[in-house]
N, C-alpha and C positions, 0 to 999 in steps of 0.2 A: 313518458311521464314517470316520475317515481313516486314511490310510493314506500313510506318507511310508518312500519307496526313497530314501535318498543312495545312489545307483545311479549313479555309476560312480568307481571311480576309477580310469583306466584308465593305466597308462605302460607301453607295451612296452620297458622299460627293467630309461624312468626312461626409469620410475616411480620414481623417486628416493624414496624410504621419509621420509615426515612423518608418519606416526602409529607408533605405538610397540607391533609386533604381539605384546610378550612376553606379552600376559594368554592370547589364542587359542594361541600356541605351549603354555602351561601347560595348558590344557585337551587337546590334541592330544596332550601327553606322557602326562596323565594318560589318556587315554584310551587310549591306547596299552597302557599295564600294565592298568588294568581287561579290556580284549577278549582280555589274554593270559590273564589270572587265569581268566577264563569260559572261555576255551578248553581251560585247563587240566582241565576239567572230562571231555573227552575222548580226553584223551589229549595226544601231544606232535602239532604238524604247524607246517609253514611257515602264516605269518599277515602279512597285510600290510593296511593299512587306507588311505583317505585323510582323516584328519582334517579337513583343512580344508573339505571337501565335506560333511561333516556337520556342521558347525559354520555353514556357510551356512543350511543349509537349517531351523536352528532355530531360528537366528538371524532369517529372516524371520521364522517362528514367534511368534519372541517378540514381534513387533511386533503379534500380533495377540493376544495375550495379558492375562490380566489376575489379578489375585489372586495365589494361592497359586503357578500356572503358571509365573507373571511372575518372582517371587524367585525359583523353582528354575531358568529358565533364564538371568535374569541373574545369579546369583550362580555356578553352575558353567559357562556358556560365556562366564564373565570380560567380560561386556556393562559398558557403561557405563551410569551409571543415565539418563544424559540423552539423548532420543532423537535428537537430531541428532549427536550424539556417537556412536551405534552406526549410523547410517544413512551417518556418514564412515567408520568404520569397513570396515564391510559394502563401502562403491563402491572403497575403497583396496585392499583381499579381492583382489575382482574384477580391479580394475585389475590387477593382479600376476598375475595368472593369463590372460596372454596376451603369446604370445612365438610369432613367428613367419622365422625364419631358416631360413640352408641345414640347417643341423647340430641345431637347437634348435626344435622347436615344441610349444607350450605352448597347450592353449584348453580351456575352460571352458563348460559348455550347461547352464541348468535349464530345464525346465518343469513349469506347474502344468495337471494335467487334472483338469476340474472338472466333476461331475454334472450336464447341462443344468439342471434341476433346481433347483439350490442355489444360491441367492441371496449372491455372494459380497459382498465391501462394497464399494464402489468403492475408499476410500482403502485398504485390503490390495491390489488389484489396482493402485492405484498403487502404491503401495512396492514389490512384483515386481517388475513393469515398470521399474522404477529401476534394480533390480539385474540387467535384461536376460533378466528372465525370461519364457517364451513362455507364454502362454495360451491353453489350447484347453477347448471347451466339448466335452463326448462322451456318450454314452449309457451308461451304468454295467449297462446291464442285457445288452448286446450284448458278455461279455467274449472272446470271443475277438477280434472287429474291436479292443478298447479293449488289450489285448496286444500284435497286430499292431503295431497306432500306436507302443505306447510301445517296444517293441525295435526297429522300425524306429528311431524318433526315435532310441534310445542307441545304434544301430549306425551311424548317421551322426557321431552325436557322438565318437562311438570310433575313427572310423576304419576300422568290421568288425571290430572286436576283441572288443565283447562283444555278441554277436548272441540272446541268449536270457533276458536277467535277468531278466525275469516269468513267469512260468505264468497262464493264464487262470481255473486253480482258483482263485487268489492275488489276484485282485482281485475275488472277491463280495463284496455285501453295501458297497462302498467306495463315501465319497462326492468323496472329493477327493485327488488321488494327487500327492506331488513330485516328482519327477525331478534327481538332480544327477549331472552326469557331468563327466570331468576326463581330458583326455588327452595326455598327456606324451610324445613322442619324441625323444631324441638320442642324438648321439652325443657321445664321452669324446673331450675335448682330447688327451689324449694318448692313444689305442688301444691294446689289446694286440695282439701279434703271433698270431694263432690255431696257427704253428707250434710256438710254444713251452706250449700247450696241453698237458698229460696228465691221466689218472686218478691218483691220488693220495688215498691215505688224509684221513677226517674224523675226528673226537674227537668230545666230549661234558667238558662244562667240569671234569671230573674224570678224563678223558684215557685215557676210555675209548674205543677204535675201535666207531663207530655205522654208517659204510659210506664211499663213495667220492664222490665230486666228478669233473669234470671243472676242474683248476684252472688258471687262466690267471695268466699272468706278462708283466711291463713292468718295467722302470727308467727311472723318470721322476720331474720335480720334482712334489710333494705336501706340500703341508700334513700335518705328523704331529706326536705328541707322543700324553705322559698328563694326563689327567687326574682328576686324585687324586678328587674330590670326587665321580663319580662310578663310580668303581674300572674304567676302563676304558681301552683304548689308540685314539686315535681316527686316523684317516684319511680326510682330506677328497680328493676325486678329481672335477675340475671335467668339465663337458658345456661340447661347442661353444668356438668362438674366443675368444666376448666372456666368459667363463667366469662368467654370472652365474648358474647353476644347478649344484650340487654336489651328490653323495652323501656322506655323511658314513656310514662304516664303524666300527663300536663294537665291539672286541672285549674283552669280561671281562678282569680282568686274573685271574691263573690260580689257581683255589680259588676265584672268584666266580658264582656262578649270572646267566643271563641273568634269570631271577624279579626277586634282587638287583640287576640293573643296573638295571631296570624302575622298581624300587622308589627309584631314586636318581634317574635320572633326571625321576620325576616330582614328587620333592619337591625337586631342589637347580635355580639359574637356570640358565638357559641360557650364563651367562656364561664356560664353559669352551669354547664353541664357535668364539669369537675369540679366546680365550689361545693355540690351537694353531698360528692364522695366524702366518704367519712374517712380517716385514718383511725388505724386501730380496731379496738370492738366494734362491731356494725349493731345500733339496737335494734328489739326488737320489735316490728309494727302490726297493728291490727291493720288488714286490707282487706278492704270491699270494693272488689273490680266484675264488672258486667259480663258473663259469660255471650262470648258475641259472636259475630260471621259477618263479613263483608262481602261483598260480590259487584263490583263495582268496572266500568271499559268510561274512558275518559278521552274527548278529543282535545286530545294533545296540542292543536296549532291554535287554539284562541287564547291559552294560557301562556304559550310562547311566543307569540306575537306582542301578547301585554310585556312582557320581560320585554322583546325588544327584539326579537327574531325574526323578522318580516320577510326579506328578500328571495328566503331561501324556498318560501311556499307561492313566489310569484312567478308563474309562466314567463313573463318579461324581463322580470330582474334576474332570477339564479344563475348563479354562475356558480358551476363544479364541473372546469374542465379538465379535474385532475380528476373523476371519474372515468368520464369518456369523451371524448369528440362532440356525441351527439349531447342535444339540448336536453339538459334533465331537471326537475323543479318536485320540491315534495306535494306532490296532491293531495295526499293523507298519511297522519300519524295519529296511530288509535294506542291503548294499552290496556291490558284488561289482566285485573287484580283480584283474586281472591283469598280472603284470608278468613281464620276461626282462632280463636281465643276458647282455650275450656281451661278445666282444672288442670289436665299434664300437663299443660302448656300450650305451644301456639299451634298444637296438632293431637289429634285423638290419639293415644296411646299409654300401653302400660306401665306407670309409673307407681315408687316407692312412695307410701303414705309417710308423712315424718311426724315425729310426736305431736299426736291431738291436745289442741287445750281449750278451753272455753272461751268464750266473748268477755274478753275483761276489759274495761276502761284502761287507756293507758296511749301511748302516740298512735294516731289512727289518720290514715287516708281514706277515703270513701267517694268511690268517682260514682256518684248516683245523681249526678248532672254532666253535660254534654264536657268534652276534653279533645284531647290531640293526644295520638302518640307516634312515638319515631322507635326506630327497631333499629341499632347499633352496633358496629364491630365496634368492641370497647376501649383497645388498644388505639385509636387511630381515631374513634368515637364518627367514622363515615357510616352516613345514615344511608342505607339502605332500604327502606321505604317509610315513608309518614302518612298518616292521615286523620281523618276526625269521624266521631262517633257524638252522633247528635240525635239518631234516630231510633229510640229505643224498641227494642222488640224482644222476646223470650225465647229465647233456641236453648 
């Protein structure tokens, strides 16, 4: 059996672009509202995912794919039919996902742990290896040692941020496990002042009080505007000096459900996300954003099944005989997210306070009802990870 964890996307937070990422951002958006729709299943809670870590890792996939497997994942993770076209794809991914500054660092870890046992193919093991993936050969039958490994592995990759994402129950019976992990630290170009911090009433998109926030406040320049096509008000809020990574803030416009925003953004382009850039002076905005923490592991196959991904999790149907010989099907794909939002930015640390000024009337954002946000390489605007904040609480 296989077994693939997009295991990690980790931002304590939160390449010049020649290939054109809008098909994988449309997968990433869709997947987005599909993981929310299944979650809905449970009730409401904060949800945050990393798309493009899951988009990797079945994206190699597909290279080892064939049949019926093949059409399902190149037609819903928007691959190109021709394979040196998604193997440019795939290095351009990667390449993007590494950034290494004072205020900004960005990197990206997969590996493949494979059954001593199971004969993988050489050219799959090349193709990995292309995309910088580690290969280890392990004992499948020894699961506690084969746990050990892999949470060590993703708590190096993390940083120590996610130190547990396997259980040793959770890898029986497994012949080949993926690993993708994704870890984001910065800080926000412009900071908030942590003094101007309070508790402060939240909403519910019909303006109901649901509970409290700790809300933080700045006036600084931002990208802001609406847009219509999506029924939302957007707010871009860049990380680091060279400001090539932004969080993009979505809040409903008022009567709108986060469902319906979900539902808009996965059907309309992304082309509202550069209409909001300003040219020129950027003004400047009063922002009241929820000081917050996610903590969120997401099963991954009822959300890719709704996309349309079915065959590859069926013991009867998958076909990836460009893996190996033997018969392999994904039995589970879990991912597990956590992220913090404070004043430096999308991670605790020491930042430059910028001129204080007071609460004045004047353009103002104030997410103090539930929203969506996406976290962006700005250049290329490939989203990186999204999710929603619906569940207020005071950290």
């Amino acid at each position: 059996m296989l077994k693939a964890f997009a295991i990690v996307f980790l931002s304590y937070a939160f390449a010049a672009p020649t290939v054109d990422f809008s098909p994988l951002n449309e997968f990433s958006l869709q997947l987005l509202d599909h993981t929310y729709t299944y979650q809905e299943n449970f009730g409401k809670s904060n949800k945050a995912i990393s798309p493009v870590s899951v988009w990797s890792l079945f994206s190699l996939l597909a290279e080892g794919s064939s049949g019926q497997t093949f059409q399902e994942l190149v037609k819903e993770l928007r691959l190109p039919t021709d394979l040196r076209a998604t193997q440019a794809l795939h290095l351009a991914t990667n390449n993007l996902l590494k950034s290494d500054f004072q205020d900004v660092l960005l990197k990206g870890k997969s590996a493949m742990f494979s059954d001593c046992s199971l004969q993988i193919h050489p050219e799959f093991c090349e193709a990995a290896t292309s995309y910088s993936t580690d290969i280890y050969s392990v004992d499948p039958k020894n699961t506690t040692k084969l746990a050990h490994d892999i949470n060590y592995y993703i708590c190096l990759a993390t940083e120590g941020r996610i130190t547990h994402a396997v259980q040793e129950e959770n890898l029986e019976n497994l012949r080949l496990i993926l690993v993708d992990a994704l870890y984001f630290k910065a800080n926000w170009t412009y900071p908030f002042d942590s003094t101007q911090t309070r508790e402060e009433a939240f909403y519910d998109y019909q303006g109901k009080t649901i509970g409290s926030v700790n809300m933080m406040y700045h006036k600084a320049p931002h990208n802001f505007g609406d847009a219509n096509e999506i029924q939302a008000t957007v707010l871009e809020m860049t990380y680091g000096k060279n400001e090539e990574f932004s969080m993009h803030l979505l809040l409903p416009f008022e009567g709108t459900s986060i469902k319906k925003l979900l539902s808009n953004l996965a059907a309309q382009p992304l082309s509202w996300i550069n209409d909001i850039r300003i040219e020129g002076d950027i003004p400047e905005i009063d922002v009241y954003v929820p000081r917050f923490k996610i903590s969120s592991k997401s099963d991954l196959i009822p959300p890719l099944q709704y996309l349309g991904i079915q065959s590859i999790f069926d013991v009867q149907r998958a076909e990836l005989p460009g893996v190996s010989d033997s018969p392999l099907f994904i039995s589970s794909a879990a991912q597990n997210v956590d992220i913090e939002v404070t004043e430096e930015g999308t991670v605790a640390a020491a930042a430059t306070v910028v001129g204080l000024q007071d609460r004045i009337l004047g353009q103002r954002f104030e997410a103090n009802r539930d929203f969506v946000f996406l976290i962006t390489e700005r250049k290329s605007n490939l989203i990186l990870f999204a999710g929603v904040y619906e569940e207020p609480s005071v950290v």
